[in-house]
C-alpha positions in Angstrom: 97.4 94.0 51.5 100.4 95.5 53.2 101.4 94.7 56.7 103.5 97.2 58.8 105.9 96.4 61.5 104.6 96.3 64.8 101.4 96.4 64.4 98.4 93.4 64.3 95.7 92.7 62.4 92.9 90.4 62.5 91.3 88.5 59.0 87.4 88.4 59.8 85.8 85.6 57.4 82.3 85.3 57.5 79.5 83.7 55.0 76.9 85.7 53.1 74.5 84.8 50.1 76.8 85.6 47.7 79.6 83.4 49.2 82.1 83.7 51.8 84.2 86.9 52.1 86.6 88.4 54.4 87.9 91.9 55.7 90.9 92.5 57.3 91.2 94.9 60.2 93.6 96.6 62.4 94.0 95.7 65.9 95.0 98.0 68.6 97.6 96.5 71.0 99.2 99.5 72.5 98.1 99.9 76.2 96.9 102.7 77.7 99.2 105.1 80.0 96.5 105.5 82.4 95.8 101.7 82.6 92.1 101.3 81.5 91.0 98.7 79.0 90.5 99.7 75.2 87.1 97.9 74.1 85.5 97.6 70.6 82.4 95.8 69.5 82.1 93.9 65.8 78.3 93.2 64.7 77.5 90.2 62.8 74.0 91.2 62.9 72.3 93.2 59.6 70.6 95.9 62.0 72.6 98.4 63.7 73.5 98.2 67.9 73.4 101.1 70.2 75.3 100.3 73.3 76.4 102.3 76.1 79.5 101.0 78.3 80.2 103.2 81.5 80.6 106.8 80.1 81.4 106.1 76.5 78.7 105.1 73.6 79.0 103.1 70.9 77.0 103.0 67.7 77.8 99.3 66.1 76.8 99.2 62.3 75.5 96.2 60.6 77.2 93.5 58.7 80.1 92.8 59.9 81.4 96.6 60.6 84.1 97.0 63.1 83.6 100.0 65.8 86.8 102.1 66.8 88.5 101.3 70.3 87.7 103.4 73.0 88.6 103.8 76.6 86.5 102.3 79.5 87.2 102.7 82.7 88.1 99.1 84.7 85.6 97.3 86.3 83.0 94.5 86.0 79.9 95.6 83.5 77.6 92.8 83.9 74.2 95.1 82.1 75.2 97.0 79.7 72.7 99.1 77.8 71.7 97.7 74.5 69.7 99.5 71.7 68.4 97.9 68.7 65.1 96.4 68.0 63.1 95.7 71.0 62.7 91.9 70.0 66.5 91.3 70.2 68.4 93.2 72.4 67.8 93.9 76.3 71.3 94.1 78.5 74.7 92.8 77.5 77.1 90.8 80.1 80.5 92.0 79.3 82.5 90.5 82.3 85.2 91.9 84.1 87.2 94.7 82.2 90.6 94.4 83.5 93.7 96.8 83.9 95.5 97.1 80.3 93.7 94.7 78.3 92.2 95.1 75.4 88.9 93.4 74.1 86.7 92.7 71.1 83.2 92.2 71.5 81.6 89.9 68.4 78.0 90.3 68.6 75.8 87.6 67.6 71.9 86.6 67.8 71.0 83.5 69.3 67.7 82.6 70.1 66.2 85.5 69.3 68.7 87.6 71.5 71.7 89.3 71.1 74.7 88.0 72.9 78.4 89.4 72.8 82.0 87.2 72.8 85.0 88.1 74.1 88.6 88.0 72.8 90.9 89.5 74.3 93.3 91.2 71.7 95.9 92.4 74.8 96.1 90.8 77.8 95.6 92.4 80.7 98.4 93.4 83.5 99.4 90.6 85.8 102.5 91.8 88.2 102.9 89.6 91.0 102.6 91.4 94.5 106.5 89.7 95.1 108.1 91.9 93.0 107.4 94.4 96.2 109.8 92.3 97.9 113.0 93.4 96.1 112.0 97.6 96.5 111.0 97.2 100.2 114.5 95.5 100.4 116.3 97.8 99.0 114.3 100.8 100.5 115.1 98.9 104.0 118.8 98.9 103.0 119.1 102.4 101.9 117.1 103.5 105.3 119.3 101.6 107.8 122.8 102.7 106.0 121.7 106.3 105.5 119.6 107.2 109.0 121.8 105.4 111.4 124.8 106.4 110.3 123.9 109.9 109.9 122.5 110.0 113.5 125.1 108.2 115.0 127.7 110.5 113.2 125.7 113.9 114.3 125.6 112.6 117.7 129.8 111.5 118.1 130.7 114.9 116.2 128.5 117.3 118.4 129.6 118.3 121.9 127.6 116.8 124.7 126.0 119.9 125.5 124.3 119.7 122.2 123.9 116.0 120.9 120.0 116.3 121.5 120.1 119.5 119.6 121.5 118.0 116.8 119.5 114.6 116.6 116.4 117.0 116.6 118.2 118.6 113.5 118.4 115.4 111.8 114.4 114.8 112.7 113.4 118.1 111.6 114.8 118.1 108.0 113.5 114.7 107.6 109.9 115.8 108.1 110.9 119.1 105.8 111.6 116.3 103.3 108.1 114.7 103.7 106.7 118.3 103.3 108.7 118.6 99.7 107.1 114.7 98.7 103.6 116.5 99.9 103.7 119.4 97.7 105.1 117.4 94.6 103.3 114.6 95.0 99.7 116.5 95.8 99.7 120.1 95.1 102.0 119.9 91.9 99.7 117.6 89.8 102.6 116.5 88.1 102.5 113.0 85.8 104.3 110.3 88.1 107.0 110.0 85.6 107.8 113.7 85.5 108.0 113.4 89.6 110.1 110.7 89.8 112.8 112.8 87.8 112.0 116.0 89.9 113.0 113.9 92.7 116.0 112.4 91.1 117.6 115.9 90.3 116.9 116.9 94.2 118.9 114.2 94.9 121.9 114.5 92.7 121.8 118.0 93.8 121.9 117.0 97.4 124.4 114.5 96.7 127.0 117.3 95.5 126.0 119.8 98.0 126.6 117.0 100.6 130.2 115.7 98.6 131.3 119.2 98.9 130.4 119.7 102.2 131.8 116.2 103.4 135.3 117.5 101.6 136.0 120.4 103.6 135.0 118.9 106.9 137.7 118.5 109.9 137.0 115.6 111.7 136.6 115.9 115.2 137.8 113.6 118.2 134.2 112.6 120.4 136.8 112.0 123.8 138.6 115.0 123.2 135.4 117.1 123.1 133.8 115.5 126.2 137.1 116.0 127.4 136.9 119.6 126.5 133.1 119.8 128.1 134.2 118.1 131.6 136.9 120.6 131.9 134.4 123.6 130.9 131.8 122.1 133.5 135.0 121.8 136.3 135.7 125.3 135.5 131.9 126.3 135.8 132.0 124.8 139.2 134.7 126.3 140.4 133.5 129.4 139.7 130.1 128.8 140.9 132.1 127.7 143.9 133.7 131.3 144.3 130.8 133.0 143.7 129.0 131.5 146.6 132.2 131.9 149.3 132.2 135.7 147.8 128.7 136.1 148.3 129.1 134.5 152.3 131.5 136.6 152.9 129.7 139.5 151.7 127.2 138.4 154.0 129.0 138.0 157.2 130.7 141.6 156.8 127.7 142.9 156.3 126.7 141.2 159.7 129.7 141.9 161.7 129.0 146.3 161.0 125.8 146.2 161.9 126.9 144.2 165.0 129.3 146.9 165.7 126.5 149.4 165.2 
């Protein structure tokens, strides 16, 4: 027997008449990129098993054949539908079918009923929910240095005239933003790998739109422009002023000929 790299087998010995034997077999332990289990069923039993697990059917030869791995989706399966002879075989109680495990099912009679093991060949996923701590942290950072700063640097640049303006700039291409996560994320039906890197070359992008940008820019002074504002609001005044003392002494001529008259 030859054994390849990275890969795992299992030796099955088991007694017959003739004297004990063995078969080697090959174990899957690669897990699935959508998550679900991988399940497989070995039959100790010298009549053949039907079973049916969720979607997917199984046909389980007899002594000691191995069936292929297949797919389940995750959940608990506590009946499962068991063919062979009437006698035997009723329901099945496979347990709890967890996220990227996989599992072989031995089936054996006892008692005049067919019962199933478990091994578990992979075990399943086990992330602990603190390892959101560290991303929420980070998003937090990112967040407070990006959005403050940028608001607080739209509203010292802008004249006072227009620092709401602006701030509702900011807000607006923020919920553009959300829009762009919408489409990808919904309408594109893209694999979540192949979005996160769509999202990654937006933002480089961004990045050297926004480094070029940030290059050519002239600083302005936020005292000299409210500086600049109070003076244009004096002058507006004044004028405002004039206007009104024009338009009086429109008035009282006006009055004065048609006293005359």
């Amino acid at each position: 027997q030859t054994f390849e790299e990275q890969k795992a087998y299992s030796l099955v010995i088991y007694n017959t008449n003739s004297g004990i034997k063995c078969k080697m077999v090959e174990d899957y332990i690669k897990k699935n990129e959508d998550g679900n289990p991988n399940i497989r069923f070995f039959n100790t039993r010298p009549e053949p098993v039907n079973l049916t697990v969720g979607r997917e059917q199984f046909y389980v030869p007899s002594d000691y054949s191995m069936t292929p791995n297949k797919s389940v989706d995750r959940g608990e399966y506590p009946s499962v539908n068991c063919s062979a002879r009437p006698e035997t075989c009723d329901s099945l109680n496979l347990g709890l079918l967890d996220f990227g495990a996989s599992y072989t099912f031995i089936l054996l009679q006892e008692s005049g009923t067919i019962v199933a093991k478990r091994m578990e060949d992979v075990e399943a996923n086990n992330v602990h929910v603190a390892w959101q701590i560290p991303q929420y942290v980070l998003l937090t950072a990112g967040e407070v240095m990006f959005s403050i700063t940028g608001l607080e640097f739209s509203y010292s640049q802008a004249p006072t005239n227009m620092k709401s303006v602006l701030q509702a700039g900011w807000l607006l291409t923020v919920a553009f933003g959300n829009v762009i996560v919408l489409i990808v994320a919904e309408g594109a039906g893209l694999e979540q790998w192949k979005e996160f890197l769509l999202f990654a070359v937006l933002l480089l992008g961004v990045c050297v739109i926004f480094s070029i940008m940030a290059y050519f820019y002239t600083n302005n002074d936020p005292e000299q422009l409210d500086k600049i504002f109070l003076e244009d609001s004096k002058w507006d005044e004044d004028e405002d002023d004039n206007m009104k003392k024009k338009n009086e002494e429109i008035q009282l001529n006006k009055a004065g000929k048609s006293t005359r008259l």
